[in-house]
N, C-alpha and C positions, 0 to 999 in steps of 0.2 A: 504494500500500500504506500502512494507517492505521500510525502508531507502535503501537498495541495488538499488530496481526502481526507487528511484529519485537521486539516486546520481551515478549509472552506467551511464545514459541516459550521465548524462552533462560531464564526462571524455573525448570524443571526443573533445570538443568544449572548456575545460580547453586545453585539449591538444598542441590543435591547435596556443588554444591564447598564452599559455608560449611559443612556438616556435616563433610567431611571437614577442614579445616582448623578448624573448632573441637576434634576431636577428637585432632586430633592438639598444639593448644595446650592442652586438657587436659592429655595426657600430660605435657607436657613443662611447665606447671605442676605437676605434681604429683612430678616430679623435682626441680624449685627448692625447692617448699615444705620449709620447714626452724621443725622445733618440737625445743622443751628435752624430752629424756629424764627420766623422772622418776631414773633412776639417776645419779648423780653421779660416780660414777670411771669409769677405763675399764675394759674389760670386755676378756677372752681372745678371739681369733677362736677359732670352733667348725669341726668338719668340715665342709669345702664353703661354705664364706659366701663366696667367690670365685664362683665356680657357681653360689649362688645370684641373687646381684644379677645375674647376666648373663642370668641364666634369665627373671628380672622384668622384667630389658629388652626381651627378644629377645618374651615375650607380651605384648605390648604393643606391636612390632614388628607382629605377626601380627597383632593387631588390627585396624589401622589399615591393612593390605592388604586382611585379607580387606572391609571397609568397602566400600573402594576398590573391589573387585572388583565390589562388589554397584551399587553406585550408579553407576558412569559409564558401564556398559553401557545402562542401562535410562533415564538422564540422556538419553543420545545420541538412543536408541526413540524417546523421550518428544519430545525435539527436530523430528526427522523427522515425527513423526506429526502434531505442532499444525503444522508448514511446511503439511501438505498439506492438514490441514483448513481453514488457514485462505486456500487456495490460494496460496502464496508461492511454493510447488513444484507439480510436475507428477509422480504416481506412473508414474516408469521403472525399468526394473530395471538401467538404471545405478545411477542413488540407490539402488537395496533391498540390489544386490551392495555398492556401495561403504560400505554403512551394516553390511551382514555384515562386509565388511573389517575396516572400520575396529576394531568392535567383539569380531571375531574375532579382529585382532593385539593390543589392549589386553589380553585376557581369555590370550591364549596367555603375555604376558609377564609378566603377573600371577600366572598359573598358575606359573610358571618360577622365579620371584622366592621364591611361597609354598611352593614344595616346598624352595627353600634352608634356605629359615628352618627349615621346618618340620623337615628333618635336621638342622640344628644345633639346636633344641632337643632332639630326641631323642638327639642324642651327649650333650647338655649334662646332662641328665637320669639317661642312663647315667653320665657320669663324678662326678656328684652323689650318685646310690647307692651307687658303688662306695668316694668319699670317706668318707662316711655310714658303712656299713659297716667300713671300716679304722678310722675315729676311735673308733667304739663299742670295738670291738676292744682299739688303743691304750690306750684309757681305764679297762680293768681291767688293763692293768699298774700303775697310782698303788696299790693296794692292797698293790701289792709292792715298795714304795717307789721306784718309777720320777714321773721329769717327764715330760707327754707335753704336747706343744705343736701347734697347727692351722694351717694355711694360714701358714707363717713366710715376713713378703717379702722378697723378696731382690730384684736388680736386673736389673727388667724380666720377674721369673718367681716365682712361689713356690714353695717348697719341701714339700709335702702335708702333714707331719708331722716332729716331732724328737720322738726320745728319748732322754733324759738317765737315766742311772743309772750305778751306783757297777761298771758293767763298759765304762763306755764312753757316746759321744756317737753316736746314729744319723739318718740323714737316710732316712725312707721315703718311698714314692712310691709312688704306688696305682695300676697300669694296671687299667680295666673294660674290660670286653669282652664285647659279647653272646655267647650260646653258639650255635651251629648245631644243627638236629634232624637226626637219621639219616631215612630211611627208613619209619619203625617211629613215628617220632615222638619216639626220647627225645632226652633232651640229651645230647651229646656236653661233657664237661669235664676232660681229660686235658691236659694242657700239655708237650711235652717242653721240657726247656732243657738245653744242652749248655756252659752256662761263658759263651757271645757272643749267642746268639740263642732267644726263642723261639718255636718251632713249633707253633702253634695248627691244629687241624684242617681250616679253613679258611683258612691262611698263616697267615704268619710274621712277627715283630718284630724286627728289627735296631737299634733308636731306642730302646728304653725301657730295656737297662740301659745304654748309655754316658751317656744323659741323667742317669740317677738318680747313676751316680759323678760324672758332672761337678758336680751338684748339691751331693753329698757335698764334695767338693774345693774347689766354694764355700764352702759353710758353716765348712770348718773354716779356709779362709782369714782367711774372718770373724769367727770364733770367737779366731780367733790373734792377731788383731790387737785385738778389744775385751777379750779375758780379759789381754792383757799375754805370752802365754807360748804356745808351741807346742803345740794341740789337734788331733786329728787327729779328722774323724768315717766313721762308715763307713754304705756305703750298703746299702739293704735293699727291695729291692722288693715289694707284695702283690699277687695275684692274688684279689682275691675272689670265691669261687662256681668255682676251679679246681682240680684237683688235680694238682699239680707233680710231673713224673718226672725228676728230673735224669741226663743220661747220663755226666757230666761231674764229678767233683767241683772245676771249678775256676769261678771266676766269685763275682760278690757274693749272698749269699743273695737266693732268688726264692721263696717261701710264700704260703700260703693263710693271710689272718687267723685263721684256726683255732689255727694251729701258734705266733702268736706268742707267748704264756707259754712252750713250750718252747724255742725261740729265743731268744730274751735269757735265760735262764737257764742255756743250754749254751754257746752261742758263747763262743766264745777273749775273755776280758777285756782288756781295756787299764785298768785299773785307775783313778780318780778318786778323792782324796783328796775327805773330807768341804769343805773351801776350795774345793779347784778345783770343787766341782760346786755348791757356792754361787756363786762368781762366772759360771759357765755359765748355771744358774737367771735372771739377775740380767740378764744381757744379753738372754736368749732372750725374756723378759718385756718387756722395754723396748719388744722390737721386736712383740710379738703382742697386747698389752694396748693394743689402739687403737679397740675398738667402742665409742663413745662416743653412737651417736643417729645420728640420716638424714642422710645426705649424699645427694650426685649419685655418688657412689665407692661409698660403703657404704648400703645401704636397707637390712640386713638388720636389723632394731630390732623392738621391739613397739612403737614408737610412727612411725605413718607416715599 
């Protein structure tokens, strides 16, 4: 057998692989690359810039599978078939099964791989809207002299939103949630909560309001120690695109972004002196005014 027979055979399957690993060192130069922001200070995070850099990862992820998908099945064909044209092999339907095999088990786990990803973008997506949505929300309370702050980080988790106003310090938390169709085809969007748990038509949540008090309970720890003085804040969960039936009047407020203008306006005060809620401002900002240009952390800039 000439060197040409065994070294034509495997040029598909080189071929292949330098594409996929240049593509995938694209990627990941293109996460190093780092250029100066034409804006010079730092800037607020906005709703969902957490969600979003992950969102940019994770396509980019999908990319470079489905790639993968496509080239090392048809690498493999391409292999087999110069074997036999150039007689190296002998066409058995051993070789033709084990070549099904092989490329059959690659293509199944690949398939396996890209439906992960592909749900976790689609979660990521949904809890990106639902951000999106609550921060819009949030953001015409400022006209009522409320602070409204985005993605605040805390340790090891962020906190969705705070609001600062002269009845109090709040930590909201945005659960989304696709809706289910009846039947008939509408959407189903009723939500009962009973004070501990909510009862979505399709199950139930036990995890989203002890998360959001816990949260709460961080933040005003945190709060209490950088303000100098005992802060307490309280938690408030959004349901966006639901409508809330409580059975219960006990438990932390649970709302449709809708209803937030009436909410912070009736809820029981805890009152903030015009100081305290300047040194509140003062710290919440320290820690939310960090978009400064691309990193490998933060991509979410106009300049990338």
């Amino acid at each position: 057998m000439s060197l040409t027979q065994v070294v034509l055979p495997l040029l598909p399957t080189g071929a292949g692989l330098v594409l996929i690993a240049g593509l995938a060192q694209l990627v990941r130069w293109q996460r190093r690359r780092r250029r100066v922001a034409p804006v010079a200070q730092s800037l607020e995070r906005f709703p969902g810039q957490d969600l979003l850099a992950r969102l940019e990862t994770l396509s980019e992820e999908i990319t470079i599978q489905v790639v993968t998908l496509l080239v090392l099945p048809t690498a493999l064909y391409a292999i087999y078939i110069s074997h036999l044209h150039f007689g190296a092999l002998a066409a058995t339907w051993v070789g033709v099964l084990g070549l099904v095999g092989l490329s059959g088990a690659f293509a199944a786990f690949s398939l396996v791989r890209l439906r992960r990803l592909l749900a976790e973008r689609r979660n990521l997506r949904l809890g990106y809207l639902g951000e999106m949505a609550v921060g819009h929300a949030l953001n015409r309370l400022m006209r009522s002299g409320f602070h409204v702050f985005h993605g605040f980080p805390a340790e090891g988790f962020d906190i969705d939103h705070v609001v600062v106003g002269v009845n109090g310090v709040f930590a909201v938390e945005t659960r989304a949630r696709a809706k289910p169709l009846r039947e008939d085809g509408r959407r189903q969007a009723v939500v009962e909560y009973d004070g501990r748990c909510l009862r979505f038509p399709d199950g139930y949540d036990q995890e989203m309001v002890p998360q959001a008090q816990a949260r709460a309970q961080w933040l005003s720890e945190w709060l209490s120690t950088a303000a100098g003085e005992p802060l307490a804040a309280r938690a408030v969960l959004a349901l966006p695109g639901w409508f809330v039936k409580r059975t219960s009047p006990e438990g932390l407020p649970v709302v449709n972004p809708g209803q937030f203008d009436s909410l912070f306006r009736h809820i029981p005060p805890r009152t903030l002196s015009p100081e305290q809620m300047a040194r509140i401002v003062h710290q919440l900002e320290q820690k939310c005014r960090d978009v400064a240009g691309c990193s490998r952390e933060t991509r979410a800039c106009a300049v990338c």
